[in-house]
TILONU-731016 format. One record per atom (N, C-alpha, C): residue in three letters; x, z, y. Coordinates in steps of 0.1 Angstrom, whole numbers, padded with zeros to 4 digits, always signed. Each point is the difference from the previous one (the first is absolute). Example, Ala and Ser with C-alpha at 12.3 -4.5 7.8 and 13.67 -1.06 7.14 Angstrom:
BEGIN
Ala+0132+0078-0057 Ala-0009+0000+0012 Ala+0009+0000+0012 Ser-0004-0007+0011 Ser+0009+0000+0011 Ser-0008+0008+0011 
END
This chain:
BEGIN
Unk+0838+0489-0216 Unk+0012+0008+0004 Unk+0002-0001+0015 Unk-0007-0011+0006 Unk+0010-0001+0013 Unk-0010+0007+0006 Unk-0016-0005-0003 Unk-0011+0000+0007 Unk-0009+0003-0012 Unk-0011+0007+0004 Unk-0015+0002-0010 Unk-0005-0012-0001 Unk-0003-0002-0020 Unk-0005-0013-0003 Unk-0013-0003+0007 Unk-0005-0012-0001 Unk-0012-0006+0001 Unk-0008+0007-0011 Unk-0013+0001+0005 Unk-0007+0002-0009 Unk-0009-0018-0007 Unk+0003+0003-0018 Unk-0005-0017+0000 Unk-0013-0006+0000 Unk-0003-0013+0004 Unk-0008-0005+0005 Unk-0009+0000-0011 Unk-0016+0007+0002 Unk-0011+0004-0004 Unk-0003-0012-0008 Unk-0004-0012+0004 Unk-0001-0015-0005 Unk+0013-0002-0010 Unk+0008+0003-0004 Unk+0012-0001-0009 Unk-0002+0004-0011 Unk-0001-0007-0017 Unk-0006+0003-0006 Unk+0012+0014-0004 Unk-0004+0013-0008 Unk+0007+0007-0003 Unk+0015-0003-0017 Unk+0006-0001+0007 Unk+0008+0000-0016 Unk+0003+0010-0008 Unk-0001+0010+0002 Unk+0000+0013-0008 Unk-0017+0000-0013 Unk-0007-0005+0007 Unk-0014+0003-0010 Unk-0001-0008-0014 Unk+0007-0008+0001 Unk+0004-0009-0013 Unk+0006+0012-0008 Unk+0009+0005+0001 Unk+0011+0015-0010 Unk-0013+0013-0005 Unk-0010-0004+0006 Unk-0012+0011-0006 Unk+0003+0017+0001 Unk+0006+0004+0011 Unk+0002+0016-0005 Unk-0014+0003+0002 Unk+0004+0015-0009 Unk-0014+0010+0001 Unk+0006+0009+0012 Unk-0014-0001+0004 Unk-0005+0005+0016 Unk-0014+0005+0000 Unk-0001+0012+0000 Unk+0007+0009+0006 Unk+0005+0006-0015 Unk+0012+0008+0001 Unk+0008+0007-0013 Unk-0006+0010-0001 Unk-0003-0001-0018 Unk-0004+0015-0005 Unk+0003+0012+0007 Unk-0007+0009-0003 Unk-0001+0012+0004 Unk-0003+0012-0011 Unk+0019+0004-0008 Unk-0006+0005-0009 Unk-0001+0018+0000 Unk-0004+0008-0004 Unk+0002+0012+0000 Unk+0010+0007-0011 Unk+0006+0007+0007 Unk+0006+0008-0018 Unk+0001+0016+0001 Unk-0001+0004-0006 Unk+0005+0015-0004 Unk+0006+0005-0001 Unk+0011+0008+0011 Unk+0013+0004-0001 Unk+0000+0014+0003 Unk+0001+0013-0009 Unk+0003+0011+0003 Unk+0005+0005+0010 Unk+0012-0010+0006 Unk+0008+0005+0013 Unk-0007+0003+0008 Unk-0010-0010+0003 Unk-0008-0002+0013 Unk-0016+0010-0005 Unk-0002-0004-0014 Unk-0011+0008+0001 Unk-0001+0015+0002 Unk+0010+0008-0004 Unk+0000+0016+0001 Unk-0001+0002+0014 Unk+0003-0011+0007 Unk+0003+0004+0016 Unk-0016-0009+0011 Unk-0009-0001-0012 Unk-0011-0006+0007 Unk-0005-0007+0006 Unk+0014-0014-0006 Unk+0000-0015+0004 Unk-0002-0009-0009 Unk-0012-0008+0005 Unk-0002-0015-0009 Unk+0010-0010+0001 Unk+0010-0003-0010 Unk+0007-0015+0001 Unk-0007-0014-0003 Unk+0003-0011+0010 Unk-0005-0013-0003 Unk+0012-0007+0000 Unk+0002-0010-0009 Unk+0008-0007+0003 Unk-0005-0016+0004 Unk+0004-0007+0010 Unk-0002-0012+0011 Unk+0008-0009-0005 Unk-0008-0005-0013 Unk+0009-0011-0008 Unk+0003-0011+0005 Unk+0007-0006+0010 Unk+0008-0008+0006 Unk+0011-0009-0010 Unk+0002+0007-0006 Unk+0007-0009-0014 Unk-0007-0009-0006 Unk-0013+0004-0001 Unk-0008-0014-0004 Unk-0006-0010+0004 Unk+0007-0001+0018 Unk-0007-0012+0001 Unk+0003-0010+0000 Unk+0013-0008-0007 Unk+0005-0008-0004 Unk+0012+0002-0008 Unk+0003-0005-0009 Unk+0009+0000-0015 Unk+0014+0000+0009 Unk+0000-0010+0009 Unk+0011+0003+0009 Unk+0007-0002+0011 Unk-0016+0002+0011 Unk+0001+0002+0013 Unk-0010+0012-0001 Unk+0010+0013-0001 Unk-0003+0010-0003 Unk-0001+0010+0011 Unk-0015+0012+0001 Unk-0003+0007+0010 Unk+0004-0004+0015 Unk+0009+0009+0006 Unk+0000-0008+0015 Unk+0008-0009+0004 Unk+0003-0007-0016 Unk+0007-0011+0009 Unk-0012-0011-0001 Unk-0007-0002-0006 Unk-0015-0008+0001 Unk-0002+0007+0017 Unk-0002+0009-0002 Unk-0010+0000+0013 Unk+0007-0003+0014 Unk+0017+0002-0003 Unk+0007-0004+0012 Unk+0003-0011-0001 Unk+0008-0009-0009 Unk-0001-0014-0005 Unk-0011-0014+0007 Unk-0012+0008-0005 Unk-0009-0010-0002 Unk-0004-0005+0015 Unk-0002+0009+0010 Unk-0004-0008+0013 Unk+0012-0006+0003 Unk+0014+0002-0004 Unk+0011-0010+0007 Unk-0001-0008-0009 Unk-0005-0002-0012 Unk+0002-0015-0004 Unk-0010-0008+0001 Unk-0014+0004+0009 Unk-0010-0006+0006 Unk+0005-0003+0013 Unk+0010+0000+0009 Unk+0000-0001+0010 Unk+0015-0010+0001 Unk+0004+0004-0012 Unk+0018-0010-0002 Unk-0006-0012-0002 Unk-0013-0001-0002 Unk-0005-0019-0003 Unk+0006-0010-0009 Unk+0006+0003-0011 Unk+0011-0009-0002 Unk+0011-0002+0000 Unk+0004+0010+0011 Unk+0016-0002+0006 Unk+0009+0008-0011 Unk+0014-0003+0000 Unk+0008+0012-0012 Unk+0002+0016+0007 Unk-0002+0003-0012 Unk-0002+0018+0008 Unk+0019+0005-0003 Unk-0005+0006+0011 Unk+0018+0006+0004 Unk+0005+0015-0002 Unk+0001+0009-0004 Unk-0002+0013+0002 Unk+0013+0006-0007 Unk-0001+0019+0002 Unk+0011+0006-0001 Unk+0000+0007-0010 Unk+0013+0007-0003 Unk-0005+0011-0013 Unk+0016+0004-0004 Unk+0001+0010-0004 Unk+0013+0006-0010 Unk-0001-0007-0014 Unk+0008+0006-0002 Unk+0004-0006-0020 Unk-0009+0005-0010 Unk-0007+0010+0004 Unk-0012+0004-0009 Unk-0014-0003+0005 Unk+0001-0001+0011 Unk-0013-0003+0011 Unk-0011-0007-0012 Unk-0012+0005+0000 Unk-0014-0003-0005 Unk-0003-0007+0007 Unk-0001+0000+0013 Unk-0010-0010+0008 Unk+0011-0018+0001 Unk+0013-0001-0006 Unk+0004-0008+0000 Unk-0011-0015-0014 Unk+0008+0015-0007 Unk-0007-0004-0013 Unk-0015-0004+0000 Unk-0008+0008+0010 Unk-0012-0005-0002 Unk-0002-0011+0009 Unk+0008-0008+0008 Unk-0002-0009+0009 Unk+0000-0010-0007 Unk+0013-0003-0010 Unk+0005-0011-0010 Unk-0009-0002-0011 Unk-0009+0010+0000 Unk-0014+0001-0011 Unk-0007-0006+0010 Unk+0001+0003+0011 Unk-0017-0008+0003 Unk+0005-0015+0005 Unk+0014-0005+0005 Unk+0001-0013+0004 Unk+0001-0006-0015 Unk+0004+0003-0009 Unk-0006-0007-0014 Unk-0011+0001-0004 Unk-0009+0009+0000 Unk-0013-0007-0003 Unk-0010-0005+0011 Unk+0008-0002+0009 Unk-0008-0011+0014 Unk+0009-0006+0001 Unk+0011-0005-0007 Unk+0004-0011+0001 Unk+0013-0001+0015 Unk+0001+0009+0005 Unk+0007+0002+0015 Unk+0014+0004-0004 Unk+0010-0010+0009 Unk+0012+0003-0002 Unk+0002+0014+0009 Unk+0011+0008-0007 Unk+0003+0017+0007 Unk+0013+0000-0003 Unk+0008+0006+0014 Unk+0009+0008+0001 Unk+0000+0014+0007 Unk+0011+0007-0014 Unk+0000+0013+0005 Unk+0019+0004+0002 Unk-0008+0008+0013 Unk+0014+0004+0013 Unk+0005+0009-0009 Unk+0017+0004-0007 Unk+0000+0012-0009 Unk+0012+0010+0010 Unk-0005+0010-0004 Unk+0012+0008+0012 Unk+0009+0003-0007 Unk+0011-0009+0006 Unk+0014+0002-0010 Unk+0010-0007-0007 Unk+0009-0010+0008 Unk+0004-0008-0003 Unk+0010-0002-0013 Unk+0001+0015-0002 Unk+0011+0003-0005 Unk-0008-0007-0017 Unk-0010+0001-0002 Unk-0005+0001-0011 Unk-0002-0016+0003 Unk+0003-0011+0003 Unk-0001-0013-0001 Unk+0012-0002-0014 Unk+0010+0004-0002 Unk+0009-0003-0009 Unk-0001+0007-0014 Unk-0014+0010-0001 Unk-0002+0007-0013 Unk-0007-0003-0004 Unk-0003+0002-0019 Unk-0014-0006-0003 Unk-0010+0008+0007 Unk-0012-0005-0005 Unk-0009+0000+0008 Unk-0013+0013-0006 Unk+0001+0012-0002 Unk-0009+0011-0003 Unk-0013-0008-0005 Unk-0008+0008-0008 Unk-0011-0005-0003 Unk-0009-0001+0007 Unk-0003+0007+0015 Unk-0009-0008+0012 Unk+0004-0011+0002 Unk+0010-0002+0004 Unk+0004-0014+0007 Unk-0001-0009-0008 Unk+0006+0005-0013 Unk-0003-0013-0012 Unk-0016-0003-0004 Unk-0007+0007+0004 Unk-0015-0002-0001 Unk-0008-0007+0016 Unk+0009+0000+0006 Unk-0001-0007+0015 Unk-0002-0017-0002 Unk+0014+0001-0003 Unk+0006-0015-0004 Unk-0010-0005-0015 Unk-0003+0004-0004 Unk-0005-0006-0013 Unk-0017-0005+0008 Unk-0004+0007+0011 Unk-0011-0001+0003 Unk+0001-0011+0012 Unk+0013-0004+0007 Unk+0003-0011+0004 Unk+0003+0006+0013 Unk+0002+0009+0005 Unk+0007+0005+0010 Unk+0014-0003+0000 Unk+0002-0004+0015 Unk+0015-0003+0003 Unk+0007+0012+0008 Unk+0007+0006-0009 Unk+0011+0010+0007 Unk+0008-0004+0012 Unk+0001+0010+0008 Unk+0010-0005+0015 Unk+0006+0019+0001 Unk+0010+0001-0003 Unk+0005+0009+0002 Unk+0004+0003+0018 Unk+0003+0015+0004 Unk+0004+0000+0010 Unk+0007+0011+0002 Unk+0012+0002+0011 Unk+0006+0010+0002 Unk-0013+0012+0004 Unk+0005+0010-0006 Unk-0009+0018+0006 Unk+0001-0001+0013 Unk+0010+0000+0008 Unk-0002-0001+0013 Unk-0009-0008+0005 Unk+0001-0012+0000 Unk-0006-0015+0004 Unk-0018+0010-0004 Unk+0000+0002-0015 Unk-0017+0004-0008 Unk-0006+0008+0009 Unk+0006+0010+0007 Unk-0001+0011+0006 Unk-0005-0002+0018 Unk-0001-0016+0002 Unk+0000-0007+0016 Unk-0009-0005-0005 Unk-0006-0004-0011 Unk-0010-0011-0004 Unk-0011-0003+0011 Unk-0001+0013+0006 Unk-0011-0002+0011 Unk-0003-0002+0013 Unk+0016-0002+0005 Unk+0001-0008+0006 Unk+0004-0013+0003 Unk-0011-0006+0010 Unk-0007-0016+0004 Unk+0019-0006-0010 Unk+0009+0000+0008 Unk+0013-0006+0000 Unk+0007-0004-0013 Unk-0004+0016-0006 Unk+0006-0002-0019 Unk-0011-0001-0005 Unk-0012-0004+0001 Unk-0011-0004-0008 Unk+0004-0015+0001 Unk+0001-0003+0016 Unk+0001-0018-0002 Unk+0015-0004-0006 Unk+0012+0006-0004 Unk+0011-0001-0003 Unk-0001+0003-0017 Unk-0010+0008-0008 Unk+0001+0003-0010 Unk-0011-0014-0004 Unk-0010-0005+0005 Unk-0009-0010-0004 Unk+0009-0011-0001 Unk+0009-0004+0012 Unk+0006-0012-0001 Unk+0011+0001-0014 Unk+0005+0013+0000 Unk+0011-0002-0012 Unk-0009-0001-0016 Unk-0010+0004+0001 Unk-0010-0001-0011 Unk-0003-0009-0004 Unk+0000-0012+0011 Unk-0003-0014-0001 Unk-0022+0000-0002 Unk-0001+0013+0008 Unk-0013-0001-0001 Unk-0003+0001+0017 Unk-0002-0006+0006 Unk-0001+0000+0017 Unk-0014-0002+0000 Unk-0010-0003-0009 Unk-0018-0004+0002 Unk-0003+0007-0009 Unk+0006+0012-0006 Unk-0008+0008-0008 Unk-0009+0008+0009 Unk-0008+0008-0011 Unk-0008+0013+0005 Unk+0002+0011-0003 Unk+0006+0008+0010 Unk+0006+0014-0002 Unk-0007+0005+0001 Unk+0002+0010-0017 Unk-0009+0013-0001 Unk+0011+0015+0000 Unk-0002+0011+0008 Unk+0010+0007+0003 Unk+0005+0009-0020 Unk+0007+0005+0005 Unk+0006+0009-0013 Unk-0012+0008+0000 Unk-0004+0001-0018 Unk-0009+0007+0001 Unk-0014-0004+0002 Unk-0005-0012+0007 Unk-0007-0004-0001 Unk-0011+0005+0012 Unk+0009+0010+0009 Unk-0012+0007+0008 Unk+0004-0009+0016 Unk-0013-0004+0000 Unk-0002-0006+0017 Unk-0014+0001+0003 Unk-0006-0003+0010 Unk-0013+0005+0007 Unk-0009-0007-0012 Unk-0001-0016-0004 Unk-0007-0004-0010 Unk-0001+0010-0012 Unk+0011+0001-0008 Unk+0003+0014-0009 Unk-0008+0011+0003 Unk-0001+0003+0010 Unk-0003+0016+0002 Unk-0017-0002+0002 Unk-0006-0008+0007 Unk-0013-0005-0003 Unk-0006-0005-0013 Unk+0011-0005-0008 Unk-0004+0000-0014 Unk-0007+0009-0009 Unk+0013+0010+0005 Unk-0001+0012-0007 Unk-0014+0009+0001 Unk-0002+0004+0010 Unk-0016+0004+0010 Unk-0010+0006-0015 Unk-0001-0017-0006 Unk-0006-0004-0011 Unk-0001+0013-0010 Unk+0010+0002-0007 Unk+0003+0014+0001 Unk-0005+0011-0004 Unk+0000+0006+0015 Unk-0010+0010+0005 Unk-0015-0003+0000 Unk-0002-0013+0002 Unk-0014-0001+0000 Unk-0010-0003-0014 Unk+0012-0004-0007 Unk-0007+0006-0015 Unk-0004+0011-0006 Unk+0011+0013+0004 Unk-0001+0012-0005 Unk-0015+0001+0005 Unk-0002-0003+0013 Unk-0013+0009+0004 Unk-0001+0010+0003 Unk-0007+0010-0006 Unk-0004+0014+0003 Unk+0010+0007-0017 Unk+0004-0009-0006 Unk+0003+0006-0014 Unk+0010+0008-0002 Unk+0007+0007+0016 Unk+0014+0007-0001 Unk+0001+0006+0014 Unk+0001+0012+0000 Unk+0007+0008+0014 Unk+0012-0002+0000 Unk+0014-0002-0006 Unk+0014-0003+0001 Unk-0001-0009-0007 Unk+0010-0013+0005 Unk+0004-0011-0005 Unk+0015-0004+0000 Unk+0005+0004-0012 Unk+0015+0000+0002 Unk+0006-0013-0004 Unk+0015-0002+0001 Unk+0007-0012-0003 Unk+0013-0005+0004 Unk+0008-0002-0010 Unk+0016+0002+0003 Unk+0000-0014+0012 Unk+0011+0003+0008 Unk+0004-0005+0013 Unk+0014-0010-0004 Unk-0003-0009+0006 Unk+0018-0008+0003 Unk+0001-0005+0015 Unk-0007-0008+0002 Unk+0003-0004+0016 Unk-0016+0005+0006 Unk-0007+0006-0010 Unk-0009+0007+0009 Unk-0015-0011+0003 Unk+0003-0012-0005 Unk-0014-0009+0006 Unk-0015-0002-0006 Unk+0008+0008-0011 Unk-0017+0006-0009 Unk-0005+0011+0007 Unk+0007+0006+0005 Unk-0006+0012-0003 Unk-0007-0002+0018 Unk+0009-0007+0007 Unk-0010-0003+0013 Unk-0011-0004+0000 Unk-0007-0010-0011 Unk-0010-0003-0001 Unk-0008+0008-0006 Unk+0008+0006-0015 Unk-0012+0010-0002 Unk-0009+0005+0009 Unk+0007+0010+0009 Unk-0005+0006+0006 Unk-0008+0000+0013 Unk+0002-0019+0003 Unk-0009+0000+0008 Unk-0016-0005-0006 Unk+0003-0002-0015 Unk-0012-0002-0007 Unk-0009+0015-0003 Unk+0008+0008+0002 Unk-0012+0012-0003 Unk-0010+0005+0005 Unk-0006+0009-0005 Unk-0010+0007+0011 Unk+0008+0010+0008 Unk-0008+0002+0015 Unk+0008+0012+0005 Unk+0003+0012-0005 Unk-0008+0002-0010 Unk+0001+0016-0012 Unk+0010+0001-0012 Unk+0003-0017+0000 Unk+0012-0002-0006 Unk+0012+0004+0004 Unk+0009+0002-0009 Unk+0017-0001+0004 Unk+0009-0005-0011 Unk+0008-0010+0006 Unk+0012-0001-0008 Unk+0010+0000+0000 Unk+0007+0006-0012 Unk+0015+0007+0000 Unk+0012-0013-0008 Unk+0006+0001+0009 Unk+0010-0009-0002 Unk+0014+0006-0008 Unk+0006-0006-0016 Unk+0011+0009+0003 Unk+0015-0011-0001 Unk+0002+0003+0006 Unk+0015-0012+0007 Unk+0012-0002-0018 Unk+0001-0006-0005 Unk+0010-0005-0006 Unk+0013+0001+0000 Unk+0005-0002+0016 Unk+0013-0003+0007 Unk+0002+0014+0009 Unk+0013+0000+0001 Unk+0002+0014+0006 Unk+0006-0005+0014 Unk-0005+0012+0009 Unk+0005-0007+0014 Unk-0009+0007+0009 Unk-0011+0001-0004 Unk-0014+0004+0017 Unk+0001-0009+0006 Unk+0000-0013-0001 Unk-0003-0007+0010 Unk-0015-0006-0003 Unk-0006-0001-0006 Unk-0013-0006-0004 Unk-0013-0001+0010 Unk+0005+0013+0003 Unk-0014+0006+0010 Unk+0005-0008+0010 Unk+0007-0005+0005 Unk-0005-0004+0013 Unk-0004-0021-0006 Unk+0010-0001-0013 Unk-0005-0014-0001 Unk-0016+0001-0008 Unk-0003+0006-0002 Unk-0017+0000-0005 Unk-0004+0002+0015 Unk-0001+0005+0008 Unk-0002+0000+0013 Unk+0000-0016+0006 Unk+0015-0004-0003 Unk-0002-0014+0012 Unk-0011-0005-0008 Unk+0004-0006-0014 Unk-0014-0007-0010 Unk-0013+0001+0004 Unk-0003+0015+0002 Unk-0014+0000+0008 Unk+0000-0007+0014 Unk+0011+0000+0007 Unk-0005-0007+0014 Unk-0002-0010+0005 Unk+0012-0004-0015 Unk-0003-0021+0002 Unk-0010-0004-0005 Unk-0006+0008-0014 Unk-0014-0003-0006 Unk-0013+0002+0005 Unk+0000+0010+0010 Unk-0012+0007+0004 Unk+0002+0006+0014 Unk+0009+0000+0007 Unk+0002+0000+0013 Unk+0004+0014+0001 Unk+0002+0012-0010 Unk+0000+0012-0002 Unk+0001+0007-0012 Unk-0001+0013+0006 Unk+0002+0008-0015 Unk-0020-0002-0008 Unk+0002+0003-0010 Unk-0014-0003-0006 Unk+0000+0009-0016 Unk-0009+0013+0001 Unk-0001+0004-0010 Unk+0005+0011+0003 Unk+0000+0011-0014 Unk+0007+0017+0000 Unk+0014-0007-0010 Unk+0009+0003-0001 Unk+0010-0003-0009 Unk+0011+0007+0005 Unk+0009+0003-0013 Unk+0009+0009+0003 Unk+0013-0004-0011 Unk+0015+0006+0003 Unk+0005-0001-0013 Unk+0009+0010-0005 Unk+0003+0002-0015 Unk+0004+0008-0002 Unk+0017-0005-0007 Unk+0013+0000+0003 Unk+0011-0004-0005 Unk+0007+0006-0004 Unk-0004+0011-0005 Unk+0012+0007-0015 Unk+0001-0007-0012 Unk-0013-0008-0004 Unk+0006-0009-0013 Unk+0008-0012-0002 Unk+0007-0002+0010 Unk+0007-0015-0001 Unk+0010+0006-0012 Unk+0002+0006-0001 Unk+0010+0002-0013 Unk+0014-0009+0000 Unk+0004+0001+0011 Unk+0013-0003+0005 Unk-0001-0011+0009 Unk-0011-0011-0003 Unk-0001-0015+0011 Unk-0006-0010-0007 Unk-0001-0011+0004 Unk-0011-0010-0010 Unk+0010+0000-0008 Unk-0004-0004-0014 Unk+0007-0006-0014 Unk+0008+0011-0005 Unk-0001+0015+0003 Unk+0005+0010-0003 Unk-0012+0009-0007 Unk+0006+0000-0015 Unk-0009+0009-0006 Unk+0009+0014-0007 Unk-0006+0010-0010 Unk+0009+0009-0005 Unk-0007+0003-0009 Unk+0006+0009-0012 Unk-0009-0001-0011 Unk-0007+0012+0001 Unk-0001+0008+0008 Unk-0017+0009+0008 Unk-0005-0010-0004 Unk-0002-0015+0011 Unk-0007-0008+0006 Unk-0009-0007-0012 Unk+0011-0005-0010 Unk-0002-0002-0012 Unk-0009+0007-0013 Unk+0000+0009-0001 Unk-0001+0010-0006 Unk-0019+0001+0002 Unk+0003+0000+0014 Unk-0014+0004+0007 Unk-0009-0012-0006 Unk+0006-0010+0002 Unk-0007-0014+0000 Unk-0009-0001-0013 Unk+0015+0001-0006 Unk-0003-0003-0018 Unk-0016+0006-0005 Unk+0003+0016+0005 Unk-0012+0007-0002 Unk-0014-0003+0001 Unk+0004-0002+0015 Unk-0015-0008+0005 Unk-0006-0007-0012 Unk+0011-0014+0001 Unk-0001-0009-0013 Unk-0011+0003-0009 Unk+0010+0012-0004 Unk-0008+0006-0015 Unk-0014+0007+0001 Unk+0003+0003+0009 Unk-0016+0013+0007 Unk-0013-0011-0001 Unk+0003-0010+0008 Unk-0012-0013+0007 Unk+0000-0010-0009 Unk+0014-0007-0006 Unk-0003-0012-0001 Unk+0003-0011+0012 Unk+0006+0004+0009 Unk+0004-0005+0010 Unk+0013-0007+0004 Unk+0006-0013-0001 Unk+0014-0002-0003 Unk+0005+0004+0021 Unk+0007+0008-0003 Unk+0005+0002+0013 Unk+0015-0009+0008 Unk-0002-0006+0009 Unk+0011-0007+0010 Unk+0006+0012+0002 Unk+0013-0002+0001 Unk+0010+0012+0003 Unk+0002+0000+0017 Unk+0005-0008+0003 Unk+0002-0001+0013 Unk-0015+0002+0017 Unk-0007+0002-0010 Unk-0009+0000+0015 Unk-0009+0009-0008 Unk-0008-0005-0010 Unk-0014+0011-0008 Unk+0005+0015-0006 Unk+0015+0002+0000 Unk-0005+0008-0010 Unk+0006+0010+0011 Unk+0011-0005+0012 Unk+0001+0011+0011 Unk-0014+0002+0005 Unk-0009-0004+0004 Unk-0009-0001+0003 Unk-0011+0014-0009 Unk+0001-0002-0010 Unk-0008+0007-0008 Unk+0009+0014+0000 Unk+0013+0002-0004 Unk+0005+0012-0001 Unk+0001+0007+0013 Unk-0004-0012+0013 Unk-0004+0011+0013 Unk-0011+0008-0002 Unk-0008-0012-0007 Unk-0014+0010+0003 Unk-0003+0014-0011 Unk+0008-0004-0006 Unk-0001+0012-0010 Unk+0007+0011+0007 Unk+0009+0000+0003 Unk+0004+0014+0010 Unk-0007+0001+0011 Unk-0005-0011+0007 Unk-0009+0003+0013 Unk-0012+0011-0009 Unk-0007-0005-0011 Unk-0009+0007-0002 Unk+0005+0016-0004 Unk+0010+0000-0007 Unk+0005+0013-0004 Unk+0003+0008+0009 Unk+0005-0006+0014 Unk+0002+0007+0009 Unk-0012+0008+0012 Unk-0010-0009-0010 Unk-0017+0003+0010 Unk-0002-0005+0011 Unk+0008-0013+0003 Unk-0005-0012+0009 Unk-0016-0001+0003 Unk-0001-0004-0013 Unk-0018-0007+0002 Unk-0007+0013-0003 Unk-0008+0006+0006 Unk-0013+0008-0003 Unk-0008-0005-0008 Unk-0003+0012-0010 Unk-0009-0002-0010 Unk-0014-0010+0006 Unk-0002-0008-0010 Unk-0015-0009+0004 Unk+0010-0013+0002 Unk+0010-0001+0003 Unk+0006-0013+0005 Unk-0003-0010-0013 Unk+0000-0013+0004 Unk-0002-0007-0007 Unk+0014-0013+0006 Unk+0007+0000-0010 Unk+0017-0006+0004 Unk+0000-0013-0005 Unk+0001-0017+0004 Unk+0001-0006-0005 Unk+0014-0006+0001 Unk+0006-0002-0008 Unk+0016-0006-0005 Unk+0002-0016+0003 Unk+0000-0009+0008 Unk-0001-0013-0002 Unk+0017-0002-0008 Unk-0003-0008-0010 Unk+0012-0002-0012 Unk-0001-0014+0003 Unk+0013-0003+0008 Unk-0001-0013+0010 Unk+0010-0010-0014 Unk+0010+0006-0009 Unk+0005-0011-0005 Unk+0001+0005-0018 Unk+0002-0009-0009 Unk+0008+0007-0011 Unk+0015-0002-0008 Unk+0004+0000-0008 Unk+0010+0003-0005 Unk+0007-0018+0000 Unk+0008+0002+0005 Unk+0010-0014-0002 Unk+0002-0003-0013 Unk+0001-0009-0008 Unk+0005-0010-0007 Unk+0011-0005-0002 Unk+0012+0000-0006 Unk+0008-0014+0003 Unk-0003-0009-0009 
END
């Protein structure tokens, strides 16, 4: 947060390889009328399977910071629903690493605790609530070292909200460089944007990938932009994004949204995440209806998470 991590030392054995994900994720195809009448192949970039529960990009953003945290307790940020919290407290329990997560929102220190958070703590994460204002500074030097000391975590290793920092976004790379040649558009729902940086620097130049944002605001584009410059000294790749499906903001769904989802469901056999896959998917189904992709396109979907649990 203050500064771009280290990258970790090559001679360090890796701790992530013991958890065994599959690498690289299936690549499955399916058949969907929507896309087919309009002379598009769907793939779907099964990212959900590469670990039971260091799932799609948070494996791929995760795993180089917990190669490079050494040991140390990981520190990181997240709202009350936040995934990438949840999947932090999944991986300092099965490596054994103590984790705290920063929650935006102090107000929620005196209520029970929603079934993210209560799935935090059971995984041994220590909550530190914080005022929205204060959450909102996180990034600066001053209230980073003021939020660590009140954490009682001053030697941790901060991993930003979201999980996207130059390590993250080089993770991701990975990616793109699996597809190969297997896709002319590479699409994939957005939150702080640091997958989708690397996708796209993993493609080929004939590639493109479409981002579609979660959160409502336009501000994305220029943070998938810095991600490129701290990761790669620049912009890298074709990529673009499209933000009419946030469907009001993260954690905001409607029963369109729903509706849509279920279908899928039933159509594929596919259990759909509400919050990121299935905006994601109901973009592309109107991108295609609306004759986005030219006939021959071949569209791959990365389905980066699935359906929560409590």
């Amino acid at each position: 947060m203050t500064g771009q991590p280290s990258a970790p030392d090559p001679s360090t054995p890796d701790p992530t390889a013991a958890l065994n994900p599959r690498l690289p994720s299936p690549l499955q195809e399916v058949v969907d009328d929507r896309f087919a009448r309009h002379g598009v192949r769907l793939l779907l970039k099964r990212d959900d399977l590469i670990h039971p529960e260091l799932i799609g990009n948070k494996w791929r953003k995760l795993a180089p910071n917990l190669r490079a945290a050494a040991g140390r307790p990981l520190l990181t940020f997240g709202g009350a629903y936040s995934n990438h919290l949840r999947a932090t407290a999944a991986a300092g329990r099965l490596l054994g690493l103590p984790t705290i997560g920063v929650v935006r929102g102090q107000e929620l220190a005196d209520r029970p605790l929603n079934p993210s958070l209560s799935r935090c703590t059971a995984d041994g994460m220590r909550l530190h609530f914080v005022d929205r204002s204060i959450y909102r500074r996180k990034t600066d030097p001053d209230t980073l070292a003021a939020v660590l000391r009140a954490a009682d975590a001053a030697n941790a290793y901060v991993v930003p909200e979201g999980g996207s920092n130059s390590l993250a976004v080089r993770g991701c790379q990975d990616l793109g460089t699996e597809l190969g040649d297997r896709a002319d558009v590479v699409a994939i729902a957005c939150g702080t944007g640091g997958t989708l940086a690397g996708l796209a620097a993993g493609l080929a130049p004939d590639q493109r990938a479409l981002g579609i944002p979660v959160l409502k605001g336009g501000f994305l584009e220029e943070e998938i932009r810095q991600l490129q410059r701290q990761a790669f000294g620049g912009r890298r790749g074709v990529w673009s994004l499209d933000d009419r499906f946030h469907f009001g903001g993260y954690a905001r769904t409607a029963p369109e949204l729903d509706a849509f989802a279920t279908d899928f469901e039933t159509r594929h056999g596919l259990p759909v995440e509400r919050l990121y896959v299935a905006k994601l998917l109901y973009g592309l189904v109107t991108l295609a209806s609306e004759g986005t992709f030219p006939r021959g396109t071949t569209l791959a979907a990365v389905i980066t998470g699935s359906p929560f649990s409590e």
